[in-house]
DOVEX-821206 format. One line per 10 residues: number of its first residue (from 0); their letters; for each residue x negated, y negated, z of N, C-alpha, C. Coordinates in nm, 2 decimals. Last residue first. Layout:
# residues N
NUM) a) X Y Z X Y Z X Y Z; ...
***
This chain:
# residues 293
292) xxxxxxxxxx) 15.03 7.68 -11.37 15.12 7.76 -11.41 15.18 7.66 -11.59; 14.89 7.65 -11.07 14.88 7.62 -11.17 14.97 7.75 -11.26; 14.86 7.74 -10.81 14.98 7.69 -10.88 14.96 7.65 -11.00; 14.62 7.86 -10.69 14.61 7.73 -10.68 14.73 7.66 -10.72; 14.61 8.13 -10.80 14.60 8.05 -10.64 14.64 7.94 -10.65; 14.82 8.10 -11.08 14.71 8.11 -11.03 14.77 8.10 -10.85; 14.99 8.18 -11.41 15.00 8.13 -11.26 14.86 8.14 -11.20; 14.99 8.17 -11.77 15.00 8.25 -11.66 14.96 8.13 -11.49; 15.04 7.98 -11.98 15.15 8.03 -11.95 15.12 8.09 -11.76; 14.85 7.62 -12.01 14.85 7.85 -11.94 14.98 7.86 -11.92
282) xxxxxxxxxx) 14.98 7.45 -12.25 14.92 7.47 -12.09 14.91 7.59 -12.10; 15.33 7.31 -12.32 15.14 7.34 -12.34 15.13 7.37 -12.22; 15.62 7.32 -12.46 15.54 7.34 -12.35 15.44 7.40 -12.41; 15.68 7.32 -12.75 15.74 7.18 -12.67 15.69 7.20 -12.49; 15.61 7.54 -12.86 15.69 7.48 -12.87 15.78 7.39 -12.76; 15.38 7.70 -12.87 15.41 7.53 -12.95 15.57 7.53 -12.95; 15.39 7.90 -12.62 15.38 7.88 -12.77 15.39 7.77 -12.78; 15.09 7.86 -12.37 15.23 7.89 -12.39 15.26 7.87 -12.60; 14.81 8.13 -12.33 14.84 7.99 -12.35 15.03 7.97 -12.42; 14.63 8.35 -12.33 14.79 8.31 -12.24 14.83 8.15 -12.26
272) xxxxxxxxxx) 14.45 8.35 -12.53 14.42 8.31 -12.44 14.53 8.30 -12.28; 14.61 8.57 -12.72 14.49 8.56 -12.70 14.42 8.54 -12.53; 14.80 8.32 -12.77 14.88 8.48 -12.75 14.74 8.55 -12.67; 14.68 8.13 -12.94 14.76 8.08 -12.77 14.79 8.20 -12.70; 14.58 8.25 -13.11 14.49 8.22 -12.99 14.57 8.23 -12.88; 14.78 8.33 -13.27 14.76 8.42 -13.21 14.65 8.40 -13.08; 14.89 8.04 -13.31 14.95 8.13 -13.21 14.90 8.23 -13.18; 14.68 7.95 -13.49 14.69 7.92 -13.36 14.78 7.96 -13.24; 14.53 8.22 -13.65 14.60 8.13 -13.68 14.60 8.07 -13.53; 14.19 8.25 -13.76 14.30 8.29 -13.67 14.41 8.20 -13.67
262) xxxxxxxxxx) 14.10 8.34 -14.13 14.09 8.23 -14.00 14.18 8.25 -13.91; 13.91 8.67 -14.24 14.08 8.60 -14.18 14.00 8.46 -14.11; 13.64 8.73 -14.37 13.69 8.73 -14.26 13.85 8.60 -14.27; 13.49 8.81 -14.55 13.59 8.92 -14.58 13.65 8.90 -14.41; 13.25 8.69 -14.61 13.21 8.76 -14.51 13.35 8.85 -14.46; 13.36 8.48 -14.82 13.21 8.59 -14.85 13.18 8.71 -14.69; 13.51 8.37 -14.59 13.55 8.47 -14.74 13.44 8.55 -14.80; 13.37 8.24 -14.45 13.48 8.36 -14.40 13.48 8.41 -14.51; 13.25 8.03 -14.57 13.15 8.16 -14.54 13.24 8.25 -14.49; 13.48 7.87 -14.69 13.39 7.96 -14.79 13.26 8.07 -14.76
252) xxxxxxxxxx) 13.54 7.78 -14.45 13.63 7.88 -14.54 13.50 7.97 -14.63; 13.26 7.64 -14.43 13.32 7.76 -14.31 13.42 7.84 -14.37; 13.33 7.44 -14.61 13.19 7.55 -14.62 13.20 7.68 -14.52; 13.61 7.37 -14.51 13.57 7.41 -14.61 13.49 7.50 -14.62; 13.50 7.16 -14.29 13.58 7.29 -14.28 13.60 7.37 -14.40; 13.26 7.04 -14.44 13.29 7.09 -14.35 13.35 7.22 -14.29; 13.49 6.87 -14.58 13.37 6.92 -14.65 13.30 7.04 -14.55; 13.69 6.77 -14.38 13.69 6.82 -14.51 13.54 6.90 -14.56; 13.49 6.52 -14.29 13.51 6.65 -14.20 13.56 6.76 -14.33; 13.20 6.46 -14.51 13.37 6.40 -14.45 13.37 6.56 -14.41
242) xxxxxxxxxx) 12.83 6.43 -14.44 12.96 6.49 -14.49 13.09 6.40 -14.42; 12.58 6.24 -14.68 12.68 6.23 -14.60 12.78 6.29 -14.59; 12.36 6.33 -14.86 12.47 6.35 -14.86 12.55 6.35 -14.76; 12.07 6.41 -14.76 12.11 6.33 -14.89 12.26 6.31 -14.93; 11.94 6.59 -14.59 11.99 6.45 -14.54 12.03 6.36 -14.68; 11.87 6.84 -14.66 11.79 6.75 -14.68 11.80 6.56 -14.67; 12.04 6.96 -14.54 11.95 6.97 -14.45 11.87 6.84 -14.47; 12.39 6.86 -14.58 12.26 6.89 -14.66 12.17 6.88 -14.56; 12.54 6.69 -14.49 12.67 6.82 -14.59 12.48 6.91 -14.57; 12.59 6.51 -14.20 12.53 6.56 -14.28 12.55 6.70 -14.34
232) xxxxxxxxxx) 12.68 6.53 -13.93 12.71 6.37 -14.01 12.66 6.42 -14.12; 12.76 6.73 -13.67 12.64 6.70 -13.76 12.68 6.58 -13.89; 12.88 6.74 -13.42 12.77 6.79 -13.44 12.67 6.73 -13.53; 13.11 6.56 -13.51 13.07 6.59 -13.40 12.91 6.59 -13.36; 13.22 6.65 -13.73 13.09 6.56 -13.77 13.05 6.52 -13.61; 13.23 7.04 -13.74 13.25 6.87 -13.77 13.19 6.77 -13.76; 13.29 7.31 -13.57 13.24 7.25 -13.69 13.31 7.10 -13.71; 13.26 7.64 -13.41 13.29 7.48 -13.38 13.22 7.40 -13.48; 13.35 7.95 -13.47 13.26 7.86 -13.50 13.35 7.71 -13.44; 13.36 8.32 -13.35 13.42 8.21 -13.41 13.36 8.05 -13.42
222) xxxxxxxxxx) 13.23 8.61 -13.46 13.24 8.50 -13.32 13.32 8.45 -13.36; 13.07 8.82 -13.60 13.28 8.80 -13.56 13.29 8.75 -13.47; 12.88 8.75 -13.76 12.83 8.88 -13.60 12.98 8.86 -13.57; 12.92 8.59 -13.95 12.89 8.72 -13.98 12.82 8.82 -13.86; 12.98 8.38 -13.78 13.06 8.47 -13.87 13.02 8.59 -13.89; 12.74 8.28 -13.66 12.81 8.34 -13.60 12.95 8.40 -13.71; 12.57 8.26 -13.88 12.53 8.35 -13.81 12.69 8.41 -13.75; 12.72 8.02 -14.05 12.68 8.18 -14.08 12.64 8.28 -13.99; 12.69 7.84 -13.77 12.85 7.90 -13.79 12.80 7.99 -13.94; 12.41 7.79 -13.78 12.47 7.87 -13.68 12.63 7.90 -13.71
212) xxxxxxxxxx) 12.35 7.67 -14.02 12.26 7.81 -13.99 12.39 7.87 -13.90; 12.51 7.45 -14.01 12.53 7.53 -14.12 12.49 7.71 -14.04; 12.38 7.33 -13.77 12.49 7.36 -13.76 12.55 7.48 -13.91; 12.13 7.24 -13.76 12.14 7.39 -13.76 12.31 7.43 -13.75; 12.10 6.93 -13.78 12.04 7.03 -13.94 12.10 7.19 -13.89; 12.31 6.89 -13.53 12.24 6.87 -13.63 12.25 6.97 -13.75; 12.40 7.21 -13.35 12.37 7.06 -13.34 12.26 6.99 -13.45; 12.63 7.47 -13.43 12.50 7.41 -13.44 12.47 7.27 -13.43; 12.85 7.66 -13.19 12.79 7.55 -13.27 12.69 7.50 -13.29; 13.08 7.93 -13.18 12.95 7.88 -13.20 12.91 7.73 -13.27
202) xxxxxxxxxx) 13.28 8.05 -12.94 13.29 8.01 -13.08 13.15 7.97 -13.09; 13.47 8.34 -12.81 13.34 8.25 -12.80 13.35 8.24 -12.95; 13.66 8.52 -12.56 13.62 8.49 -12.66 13.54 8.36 -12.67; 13.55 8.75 -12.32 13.56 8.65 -12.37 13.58 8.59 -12.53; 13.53 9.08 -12.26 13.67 9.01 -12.29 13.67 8.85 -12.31; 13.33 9.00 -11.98 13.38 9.08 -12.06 13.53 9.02 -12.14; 13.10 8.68 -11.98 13.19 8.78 -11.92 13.27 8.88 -12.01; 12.82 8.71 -12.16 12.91 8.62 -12.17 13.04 8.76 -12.10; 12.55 8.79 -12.22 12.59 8.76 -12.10 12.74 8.71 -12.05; 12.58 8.84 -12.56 12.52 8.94 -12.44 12.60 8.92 -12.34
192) xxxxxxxxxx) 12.59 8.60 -12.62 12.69 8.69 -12.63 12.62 8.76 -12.55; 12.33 8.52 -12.54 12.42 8.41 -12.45 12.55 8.50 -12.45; 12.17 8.66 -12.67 12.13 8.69 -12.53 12.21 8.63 -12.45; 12.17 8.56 -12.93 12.22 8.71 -12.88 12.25 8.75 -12.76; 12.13 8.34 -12.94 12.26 8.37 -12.96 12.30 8.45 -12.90; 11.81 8.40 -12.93 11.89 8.30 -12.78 12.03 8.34 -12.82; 11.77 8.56 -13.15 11.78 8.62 -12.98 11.84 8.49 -12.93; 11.81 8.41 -13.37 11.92 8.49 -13.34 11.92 8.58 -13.22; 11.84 8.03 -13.31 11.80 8.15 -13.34 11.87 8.28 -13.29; 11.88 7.76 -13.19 11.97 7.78 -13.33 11.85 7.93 -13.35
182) xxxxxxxxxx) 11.80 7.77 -12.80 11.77 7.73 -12.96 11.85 7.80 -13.02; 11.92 7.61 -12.55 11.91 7.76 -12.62 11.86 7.71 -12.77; 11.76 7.28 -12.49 11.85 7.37 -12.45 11.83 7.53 -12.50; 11.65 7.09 -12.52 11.60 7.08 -12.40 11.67 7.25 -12.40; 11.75 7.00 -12.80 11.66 6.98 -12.78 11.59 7.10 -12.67; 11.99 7.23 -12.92 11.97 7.07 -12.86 11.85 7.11 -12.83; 12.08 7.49 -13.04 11.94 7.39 -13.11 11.93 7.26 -13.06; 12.44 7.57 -12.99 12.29 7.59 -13.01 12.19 7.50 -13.11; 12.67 7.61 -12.73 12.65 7.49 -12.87 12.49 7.53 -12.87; 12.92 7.81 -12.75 12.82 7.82 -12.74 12.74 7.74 -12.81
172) xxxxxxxxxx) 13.21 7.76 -12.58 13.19 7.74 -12.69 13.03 7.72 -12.63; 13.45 8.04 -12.46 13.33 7.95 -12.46 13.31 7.91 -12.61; 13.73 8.12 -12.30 13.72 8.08 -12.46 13.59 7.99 -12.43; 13.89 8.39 -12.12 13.79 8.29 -12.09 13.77 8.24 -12.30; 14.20 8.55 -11.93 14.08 8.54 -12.03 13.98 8.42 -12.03; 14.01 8.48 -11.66 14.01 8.52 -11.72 14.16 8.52 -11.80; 13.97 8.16 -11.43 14.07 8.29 -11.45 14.04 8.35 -11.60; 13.84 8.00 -11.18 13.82 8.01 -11.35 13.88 8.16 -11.34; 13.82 7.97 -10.93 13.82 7.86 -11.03 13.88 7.81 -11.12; 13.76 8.18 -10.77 13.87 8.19 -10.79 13.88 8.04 -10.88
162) xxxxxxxxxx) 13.46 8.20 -10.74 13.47 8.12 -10.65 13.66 8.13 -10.70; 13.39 8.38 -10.95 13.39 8.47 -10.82 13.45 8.35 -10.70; 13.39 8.17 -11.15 13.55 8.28 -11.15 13.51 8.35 -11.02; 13.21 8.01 -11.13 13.31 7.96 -11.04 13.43 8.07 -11.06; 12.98 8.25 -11.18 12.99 8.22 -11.01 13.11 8.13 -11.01; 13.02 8.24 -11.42 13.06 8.36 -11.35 13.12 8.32 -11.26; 12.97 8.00 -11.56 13.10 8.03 -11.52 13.12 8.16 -11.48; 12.71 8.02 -11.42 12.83 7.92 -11.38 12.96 7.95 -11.38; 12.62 8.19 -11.66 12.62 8.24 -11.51 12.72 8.13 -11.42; 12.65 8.06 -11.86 12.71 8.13 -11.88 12.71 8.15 -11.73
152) xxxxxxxxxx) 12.41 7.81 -11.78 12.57 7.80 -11.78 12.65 7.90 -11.79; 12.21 7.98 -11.82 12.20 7.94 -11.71 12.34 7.87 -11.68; 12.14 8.04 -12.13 12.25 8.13 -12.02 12.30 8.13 -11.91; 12.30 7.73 -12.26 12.23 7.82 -12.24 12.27 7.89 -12.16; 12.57 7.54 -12.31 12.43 7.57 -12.43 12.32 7.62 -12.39; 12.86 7.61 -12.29 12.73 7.62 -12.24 12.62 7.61 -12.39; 13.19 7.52 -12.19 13.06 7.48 -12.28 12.93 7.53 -12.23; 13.48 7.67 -12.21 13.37 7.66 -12.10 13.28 7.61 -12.20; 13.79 7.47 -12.11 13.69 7.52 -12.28 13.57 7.53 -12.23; 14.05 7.58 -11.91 13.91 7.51 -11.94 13.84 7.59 -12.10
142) xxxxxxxxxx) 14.37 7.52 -11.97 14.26 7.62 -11.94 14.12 7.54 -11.99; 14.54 7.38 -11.74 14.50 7.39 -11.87 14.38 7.45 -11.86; 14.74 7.36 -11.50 14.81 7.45 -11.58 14.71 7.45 -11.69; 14.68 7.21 -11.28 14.77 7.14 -11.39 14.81 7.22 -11.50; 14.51 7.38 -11.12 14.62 7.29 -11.09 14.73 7.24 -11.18; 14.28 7.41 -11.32 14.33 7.50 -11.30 14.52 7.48 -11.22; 14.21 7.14 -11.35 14.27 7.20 -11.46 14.30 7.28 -11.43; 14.09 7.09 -11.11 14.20 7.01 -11.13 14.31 7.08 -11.26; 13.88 7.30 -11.11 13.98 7.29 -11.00 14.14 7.17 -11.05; 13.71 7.18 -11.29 13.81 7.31 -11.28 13.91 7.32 -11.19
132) xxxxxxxxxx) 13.65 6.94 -11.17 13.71 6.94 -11.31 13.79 7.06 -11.30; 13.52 7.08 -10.91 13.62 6.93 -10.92 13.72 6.95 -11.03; 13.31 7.18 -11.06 13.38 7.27 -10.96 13.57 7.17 -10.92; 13.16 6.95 -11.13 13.21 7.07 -11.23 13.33 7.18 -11.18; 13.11 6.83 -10.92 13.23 6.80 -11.04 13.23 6.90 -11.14; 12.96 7.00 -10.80 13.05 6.94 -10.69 13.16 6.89 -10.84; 12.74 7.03 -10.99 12.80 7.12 -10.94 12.97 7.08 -10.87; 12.73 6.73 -11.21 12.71 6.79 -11.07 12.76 6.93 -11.05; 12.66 6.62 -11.47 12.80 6.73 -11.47 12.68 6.82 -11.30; 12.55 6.44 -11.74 12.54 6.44 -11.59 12.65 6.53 -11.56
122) xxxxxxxxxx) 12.34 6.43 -12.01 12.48 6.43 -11.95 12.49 6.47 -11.82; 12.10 6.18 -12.10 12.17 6.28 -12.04 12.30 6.31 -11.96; 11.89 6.08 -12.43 11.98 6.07 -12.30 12.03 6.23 -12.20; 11.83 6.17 -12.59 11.78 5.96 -12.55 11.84 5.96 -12.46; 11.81 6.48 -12.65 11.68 6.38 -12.71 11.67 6.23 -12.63; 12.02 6.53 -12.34 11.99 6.54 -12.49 11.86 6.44 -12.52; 12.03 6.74 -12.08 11.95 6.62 -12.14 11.93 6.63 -12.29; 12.27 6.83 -11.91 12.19 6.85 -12.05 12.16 6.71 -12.07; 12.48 6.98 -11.60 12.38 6.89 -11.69 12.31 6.93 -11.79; 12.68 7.25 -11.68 12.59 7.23 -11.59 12.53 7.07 -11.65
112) xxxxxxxxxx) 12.90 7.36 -11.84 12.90 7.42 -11.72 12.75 7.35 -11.63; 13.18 7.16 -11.92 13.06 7.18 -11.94 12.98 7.20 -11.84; 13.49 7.16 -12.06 13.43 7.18 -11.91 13.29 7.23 -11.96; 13.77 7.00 -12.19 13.62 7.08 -12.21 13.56 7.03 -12.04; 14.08 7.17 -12.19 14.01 7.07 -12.15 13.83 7.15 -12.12; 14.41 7.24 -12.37 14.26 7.28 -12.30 14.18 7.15 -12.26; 14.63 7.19 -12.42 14.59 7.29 -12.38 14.53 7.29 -12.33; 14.78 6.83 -12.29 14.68 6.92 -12.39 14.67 7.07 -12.29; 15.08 6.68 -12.32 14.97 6.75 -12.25 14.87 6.84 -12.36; 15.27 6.58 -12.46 15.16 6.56 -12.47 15.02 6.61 -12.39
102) xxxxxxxxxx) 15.53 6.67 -12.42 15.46 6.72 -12.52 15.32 6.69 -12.55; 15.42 6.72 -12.05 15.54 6.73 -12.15 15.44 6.72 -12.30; 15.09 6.48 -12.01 15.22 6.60 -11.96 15.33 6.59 -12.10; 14.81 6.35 -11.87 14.90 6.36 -11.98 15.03 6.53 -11.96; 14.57 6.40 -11.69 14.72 6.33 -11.65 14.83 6.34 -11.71; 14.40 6.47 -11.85 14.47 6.58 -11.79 14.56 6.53 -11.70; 14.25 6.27 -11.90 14.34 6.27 -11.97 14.41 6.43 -11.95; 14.12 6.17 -11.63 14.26 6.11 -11.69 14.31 6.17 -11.79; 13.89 6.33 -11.57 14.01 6.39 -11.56 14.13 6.31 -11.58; 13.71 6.09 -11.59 13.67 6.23 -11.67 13.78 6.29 -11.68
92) xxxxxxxxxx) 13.78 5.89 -11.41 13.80 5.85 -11.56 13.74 6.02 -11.64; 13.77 6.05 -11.17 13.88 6.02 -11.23 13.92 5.97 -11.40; 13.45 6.13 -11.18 13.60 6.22 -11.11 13.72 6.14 -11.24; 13.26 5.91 -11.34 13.32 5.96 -11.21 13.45 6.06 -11.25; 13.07 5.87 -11.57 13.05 5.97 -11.46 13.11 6.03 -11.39; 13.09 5.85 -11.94 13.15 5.83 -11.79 13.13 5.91 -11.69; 12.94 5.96 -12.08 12.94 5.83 -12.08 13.00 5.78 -11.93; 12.86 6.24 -12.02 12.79 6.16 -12.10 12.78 6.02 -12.10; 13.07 6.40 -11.92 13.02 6.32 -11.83 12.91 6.22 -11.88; 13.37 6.51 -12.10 13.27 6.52 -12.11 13.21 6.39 -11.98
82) xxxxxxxxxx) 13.63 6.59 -12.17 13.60 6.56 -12.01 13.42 6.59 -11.99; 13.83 6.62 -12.44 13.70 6.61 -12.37 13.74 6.57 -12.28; 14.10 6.83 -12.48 14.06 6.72 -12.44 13.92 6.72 -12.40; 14.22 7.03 -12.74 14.13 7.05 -12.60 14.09 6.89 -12.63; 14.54 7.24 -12.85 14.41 7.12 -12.86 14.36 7.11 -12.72; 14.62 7.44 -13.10 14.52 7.46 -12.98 14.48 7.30 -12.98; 14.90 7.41 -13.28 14.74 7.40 -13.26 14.69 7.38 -13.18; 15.19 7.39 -13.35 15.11 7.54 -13.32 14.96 7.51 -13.22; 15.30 7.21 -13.43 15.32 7.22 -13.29 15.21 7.34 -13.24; 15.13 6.93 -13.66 15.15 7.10 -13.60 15.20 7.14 -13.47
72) xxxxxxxxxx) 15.21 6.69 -13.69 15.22 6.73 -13.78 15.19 6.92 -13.73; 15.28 6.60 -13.40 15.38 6.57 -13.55 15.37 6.71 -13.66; 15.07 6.66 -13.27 15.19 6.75 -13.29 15.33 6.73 -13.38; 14.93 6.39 -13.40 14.88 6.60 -13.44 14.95 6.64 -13.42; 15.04 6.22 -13.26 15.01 6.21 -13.40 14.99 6.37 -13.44; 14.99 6.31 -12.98 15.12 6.27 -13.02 15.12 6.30 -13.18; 14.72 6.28 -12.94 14.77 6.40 -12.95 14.92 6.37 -13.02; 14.66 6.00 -12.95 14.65 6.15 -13.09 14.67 6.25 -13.05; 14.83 5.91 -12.80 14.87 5.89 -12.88 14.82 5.95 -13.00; 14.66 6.04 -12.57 14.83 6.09 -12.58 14.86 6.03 -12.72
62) xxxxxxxxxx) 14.46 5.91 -12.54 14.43 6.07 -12.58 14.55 6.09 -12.59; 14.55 5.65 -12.49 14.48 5.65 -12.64 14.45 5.84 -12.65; 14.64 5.67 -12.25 14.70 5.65 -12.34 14.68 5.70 -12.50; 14.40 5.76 -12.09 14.48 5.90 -12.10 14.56 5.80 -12.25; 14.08 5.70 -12.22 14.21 5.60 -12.13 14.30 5.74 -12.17; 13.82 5.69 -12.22 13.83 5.78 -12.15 14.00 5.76 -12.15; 13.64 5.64 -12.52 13.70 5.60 -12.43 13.81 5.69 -12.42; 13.33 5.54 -12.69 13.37 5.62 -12.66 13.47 5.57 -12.54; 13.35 5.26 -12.92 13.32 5.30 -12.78 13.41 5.43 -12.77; 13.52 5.10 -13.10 13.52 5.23 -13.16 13.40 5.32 -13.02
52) xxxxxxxxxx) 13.69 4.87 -13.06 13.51 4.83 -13.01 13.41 5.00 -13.08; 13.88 4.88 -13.10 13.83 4.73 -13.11 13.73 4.77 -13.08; 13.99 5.10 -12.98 14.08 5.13 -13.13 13.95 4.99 -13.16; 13.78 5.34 -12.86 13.82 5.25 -12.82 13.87 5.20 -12.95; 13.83 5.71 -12.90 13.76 5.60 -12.92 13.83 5.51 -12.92; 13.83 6.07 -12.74 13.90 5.90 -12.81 13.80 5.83 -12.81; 13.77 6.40 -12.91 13.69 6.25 -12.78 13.82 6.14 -12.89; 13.89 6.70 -12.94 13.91 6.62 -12.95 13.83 6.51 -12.83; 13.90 6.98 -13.08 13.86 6.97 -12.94 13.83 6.78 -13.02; 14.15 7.20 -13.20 14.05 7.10 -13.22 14.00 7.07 -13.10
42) xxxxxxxxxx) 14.21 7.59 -13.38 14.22 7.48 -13.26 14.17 7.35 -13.29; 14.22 7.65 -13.63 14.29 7.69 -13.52 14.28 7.61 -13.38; 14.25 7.57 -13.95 14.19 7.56 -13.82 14.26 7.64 -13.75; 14.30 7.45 -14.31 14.29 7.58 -14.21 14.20 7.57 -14.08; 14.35 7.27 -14.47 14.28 7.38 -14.51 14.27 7.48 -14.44; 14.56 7.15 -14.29 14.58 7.22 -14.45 14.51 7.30 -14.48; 14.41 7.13 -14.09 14.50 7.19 -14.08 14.54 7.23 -14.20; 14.20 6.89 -14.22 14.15 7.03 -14.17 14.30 7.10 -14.14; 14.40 6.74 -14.25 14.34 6.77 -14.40 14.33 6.89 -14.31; 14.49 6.63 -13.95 14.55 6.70 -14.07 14.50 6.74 -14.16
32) xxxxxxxxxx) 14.26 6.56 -13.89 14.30 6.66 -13.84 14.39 6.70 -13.92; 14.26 6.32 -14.04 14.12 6.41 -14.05 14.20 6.55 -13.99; 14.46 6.18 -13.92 14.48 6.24 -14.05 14.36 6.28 -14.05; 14.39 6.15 -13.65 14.51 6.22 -13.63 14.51 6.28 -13.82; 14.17 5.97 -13.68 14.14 6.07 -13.58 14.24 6.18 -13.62; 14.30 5.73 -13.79 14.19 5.81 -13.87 14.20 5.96 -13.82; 14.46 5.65 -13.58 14.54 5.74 -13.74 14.43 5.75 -13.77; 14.30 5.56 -13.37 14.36 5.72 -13.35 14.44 5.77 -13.49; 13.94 5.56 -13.51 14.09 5.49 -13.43 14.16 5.67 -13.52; 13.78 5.74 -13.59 13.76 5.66 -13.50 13.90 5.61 -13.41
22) xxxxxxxxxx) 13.57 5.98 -13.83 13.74 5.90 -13.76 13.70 5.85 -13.60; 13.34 5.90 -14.04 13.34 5.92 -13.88 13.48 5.88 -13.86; 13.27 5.80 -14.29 13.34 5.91 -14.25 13.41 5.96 -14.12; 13.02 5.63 -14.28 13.18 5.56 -14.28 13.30 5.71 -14.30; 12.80 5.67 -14.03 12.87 5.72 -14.14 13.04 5.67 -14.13; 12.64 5.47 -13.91 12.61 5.57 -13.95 12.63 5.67 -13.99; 12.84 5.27 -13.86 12.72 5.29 -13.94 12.59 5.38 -13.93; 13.01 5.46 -13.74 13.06 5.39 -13.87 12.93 5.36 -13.93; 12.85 5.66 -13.54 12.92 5.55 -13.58 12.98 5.55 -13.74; 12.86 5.97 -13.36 12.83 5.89 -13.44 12.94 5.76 -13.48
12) xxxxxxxxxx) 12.90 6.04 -13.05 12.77 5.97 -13.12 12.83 5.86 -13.25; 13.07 6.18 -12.93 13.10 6.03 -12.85 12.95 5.99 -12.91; 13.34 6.36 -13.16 13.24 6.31 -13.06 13.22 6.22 -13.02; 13.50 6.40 -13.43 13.47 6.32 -13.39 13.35 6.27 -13.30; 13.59 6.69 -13.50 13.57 6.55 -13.61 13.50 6.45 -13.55; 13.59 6.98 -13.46 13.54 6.92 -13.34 13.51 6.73 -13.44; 13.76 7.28 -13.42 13.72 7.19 -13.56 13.71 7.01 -13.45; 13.74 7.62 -13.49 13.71 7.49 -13.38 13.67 7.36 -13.45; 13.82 7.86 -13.57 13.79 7.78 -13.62 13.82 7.64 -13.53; 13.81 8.22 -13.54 13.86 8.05 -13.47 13.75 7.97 -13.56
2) xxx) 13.89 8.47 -13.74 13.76 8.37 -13.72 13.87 8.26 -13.67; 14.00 8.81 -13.62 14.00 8.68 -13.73 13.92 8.58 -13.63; 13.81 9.09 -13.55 13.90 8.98 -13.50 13.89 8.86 -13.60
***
């Protein structure tokens, strides 16, 4: 299978001062994404930032005006909205930007299958809102981006598809080496693909110094990878070289090709996932219990 390429620039960590690379406001956010489209992606998974204060922020406006910016320049490309609980707790500011509609609706929306305590902090994601989140994306037509960074989330998203939730096909993204979590090695990898429901597709990502490790691993086993400064602010283990996303997407071309693998284009995901074509409707093509359509 050709290599997704999950191209993830931004997150709700790094700063400016701690790297003047980091896109922030939404034309930084929107031309990073373009370079990476030149070079080659297939989807993004996208956090806003406050345009005055560069704060992580939840506002549907500011998620519509980069999406707006990106479908300028691609109608094709898979995009997924954070709905991350890290900064914000409640229901509504998590699911605003699944308010967005018409061309600006997003494909996808990240859904993280359980709480994680990172190194200074922790993400909070209740059963009761995890179940919440899906339920509302399932309603509005957008397919969830399952997040797990161990197996104990892969089983989550079993039990919400036996709860009618979660509709196959399925697209996880397996984030490895946080602290508390699955480690950057090749049994915890193995044991998450293992468990992962039939017919899933799955991208992989390394947190920090193991982000390199883990999008080689996962290439060369035909997963697909999540890469950017998201994860990691750094070209070099040895911390001497600040990366731009560019650099990045790149080292990931250059391990497909020594590994004699295709990047997926974005219609064959959307084709993949049931997701509609780019052209001027987003969302699941396919229907549910619930209406979602």
């Amino acid at each position: 299978m050709d290599l997704i390429v999950n191209f993830a620039p931004t997150g709700m960590i790094p700063t400016k001062a701690m790297t003047p690379h980091v896109p922030l406001t939404v034309a930084e956010i929107v031309e990073d994404v373009h370079r990476a489209v030149e070079i080659g992606i297939t989807m993004v998974h996208l956090h806003a930032r406050d345009e005055q204060t560069g704060e992580p922020t939840y506002r549907r406006e500011v998620y519509g005006r980069i999406i707006e910016g990106i479908r300028r320049i691609s109608r094709e490309l898979v995009i997924c909205v954070s709905l991350s609980g890290r900064t914000f707790p409640g229901f509504a500011e998590r699911a605003a930007p699944l308010g967005l509609d018409g061309d600006l609706k997003p494909d996808m929306g990240s859904l993280t299958l359980s709480s994680v305590n990172f190194n200074r902090e922790t993400s909070v994601s209740t059963p009761s809102m995890i179940q919440a989140l899906a339920a509302e994306m399932q309603r509005r037509g957008v397919l969830a981006e399952l997040e797990a960074f161990d197996t104990g989330m892969i089983n989550t998203a079993k039990y919400l598809e036996s709860k009618g939730l979660l509709e196959p096909p399925h697209y996880f993204n397996l984030l490895l080496g946080n602290l508390a979590c699955a480690q950057a090695d090749l049994l915890h990898a193995g044991i998450m693909v293992r468990d992962l429901p039939p017919g899933s597709l799955w991208s992989m990502a390394g947190i920090g110094d193991a982000q390199l490790g883990v999008n080689a691993m996962a290439i060369a086993a035909g997963g697909g990878v999540r890469v950017g400064l998201e994860d990691n602010i750094w070209l070099d283990r040895g911390r001497s070289r600040l990366a731009r996303n560019e650099d990045l997407v790149r080292r990931v071309h250059a391990l497909a090709g020594a590994n004699e693998r295709q990047i997926m284009a974005p219609a064959e995901l959307r084709r993949r996932l049931g997701l509609e074509a780019g052209d001027g409707k987003y969302g699941r093509r396919f229907g549910s219990a619930h209406g979602a359509g």
